[in-house]
N, C-alpha and C positions, 0 to 999 in steps of 0.2 A: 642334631643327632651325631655322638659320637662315634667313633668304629675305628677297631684295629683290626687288620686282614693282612696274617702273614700265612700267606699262601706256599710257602718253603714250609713248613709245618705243619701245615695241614687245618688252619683254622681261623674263624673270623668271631669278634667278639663287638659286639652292637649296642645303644645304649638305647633302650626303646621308651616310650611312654611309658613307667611306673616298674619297668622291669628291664632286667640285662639279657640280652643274649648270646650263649656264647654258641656256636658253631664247631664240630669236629667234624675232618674226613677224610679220606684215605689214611685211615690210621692204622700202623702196619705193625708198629713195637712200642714196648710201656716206656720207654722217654720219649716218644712223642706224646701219649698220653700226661706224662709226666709233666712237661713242658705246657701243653694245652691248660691243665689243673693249676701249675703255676701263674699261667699268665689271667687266669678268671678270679684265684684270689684275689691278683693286683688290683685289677681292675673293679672287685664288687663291693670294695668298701661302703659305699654309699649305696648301695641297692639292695633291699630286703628281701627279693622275690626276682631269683635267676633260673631262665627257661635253658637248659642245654640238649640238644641237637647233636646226637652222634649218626653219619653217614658212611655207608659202604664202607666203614672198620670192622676187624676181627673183634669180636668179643674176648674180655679181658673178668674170668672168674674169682682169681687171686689178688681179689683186693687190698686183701690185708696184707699180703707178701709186700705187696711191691708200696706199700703207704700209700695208698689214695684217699682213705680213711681218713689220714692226718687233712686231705685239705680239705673236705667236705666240712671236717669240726672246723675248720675259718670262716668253710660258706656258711654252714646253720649256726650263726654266734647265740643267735636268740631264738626263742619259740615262735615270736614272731616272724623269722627268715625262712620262706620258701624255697625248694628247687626243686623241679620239675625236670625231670627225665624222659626224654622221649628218641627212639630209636628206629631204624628202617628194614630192620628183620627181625627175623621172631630169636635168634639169638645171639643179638645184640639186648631185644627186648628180655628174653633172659636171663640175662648179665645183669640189665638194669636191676631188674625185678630180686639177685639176688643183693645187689648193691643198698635199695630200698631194706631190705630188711636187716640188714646191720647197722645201719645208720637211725633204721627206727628201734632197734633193741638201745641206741644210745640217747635216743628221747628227741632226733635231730625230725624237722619238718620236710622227709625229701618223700618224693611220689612219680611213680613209672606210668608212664601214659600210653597208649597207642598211637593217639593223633594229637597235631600239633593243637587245633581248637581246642580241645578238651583239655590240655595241660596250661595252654593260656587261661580258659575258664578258670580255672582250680587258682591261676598265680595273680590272675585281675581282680577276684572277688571280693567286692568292696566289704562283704560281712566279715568275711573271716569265720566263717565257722567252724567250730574245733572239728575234726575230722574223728565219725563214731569209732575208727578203730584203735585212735590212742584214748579211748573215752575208756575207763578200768570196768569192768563189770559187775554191771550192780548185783549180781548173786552175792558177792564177794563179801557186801555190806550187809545183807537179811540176816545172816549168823542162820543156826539151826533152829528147827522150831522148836517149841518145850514139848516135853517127853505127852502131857497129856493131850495135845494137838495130834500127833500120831497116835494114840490111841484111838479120838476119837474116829480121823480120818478112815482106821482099820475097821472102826467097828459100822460107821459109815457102809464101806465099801461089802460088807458080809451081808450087810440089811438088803443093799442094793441086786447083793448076787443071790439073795435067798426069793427073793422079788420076781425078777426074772424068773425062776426057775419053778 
């Protein structure tokens, strides 16, 4: 097992069976967040599915201001690349949760968890299977129905109410 613990920064970075993980905490300003994100690209080149653990830090909403963005597009290179987000307050888990959904407006595989089990589940699972929320909706593809289909549907529905009554 490998492992980098620079504890002057605030983080420890782990190379676990089948997954990385990286560790953040006491995270107090975005170059240390900065620093933490630089040092988990280095290190994940070879791991397609990185669990990261943020601890008793401020929540950080301006993603985009400060480029965090940019490293996540390192960490999600492929469809195949998991990261799993998991936090120790509800607004850290916040943060996460808005973090998740700009990285999935970018087609990236990251996912905000409550507990640690549950985001290991999601990063171990040997299927893989696509997750239903980036699955497109099949409404999408029915197209409308032809004009006599509502017709008859209406004329249906008049039969039914005259029935009843």
């Amino acid at each position: 097992m490998t492992s980098l613990d620079d504890s002057a920064m605030g983080y420890r970075i782990t190379v676990e069976p089948g997954f990385l993980r990286a560790e953040l905490f006491n995270r107090e300003t975005v170059e240390e967040t900065r620093g933490f994100l630089q040092a988990v690209v280095r290190y994940s080149t070879r791991y397609s599915s990185i669990l990261i653990q943020v601890r008793s830090s401020k929540p950080i909403f301006q993603v985009e201001q400060h480029g965090f963005i940019e490293y996540f597009e390192k960490l999600a290179q492929s469809p195949s690349h998991r990261i799993a987000l998991v936090a120790d307050t509800m607004d850290l888990q916040a943060s996460h949760e808005y973090l998740e959904l700009l990285t999935r407006q970018r087609g990236w595989n990251v996912r905000t968890f409550r507990s640690e089990a549950a985001a290991l589940h999601w990063l171990t699972d040997q299927r893989r299977q696509p997750d239903p929320r980036q699955q497109p909706d099949r409404r999408q593809f029915q197209g409308p129905r032809p004009p006599e289909d509502r017709r008859q549907l209406k004329d249906r529905r008049q039969l039914q109410g005259r029935r009843r009554t």
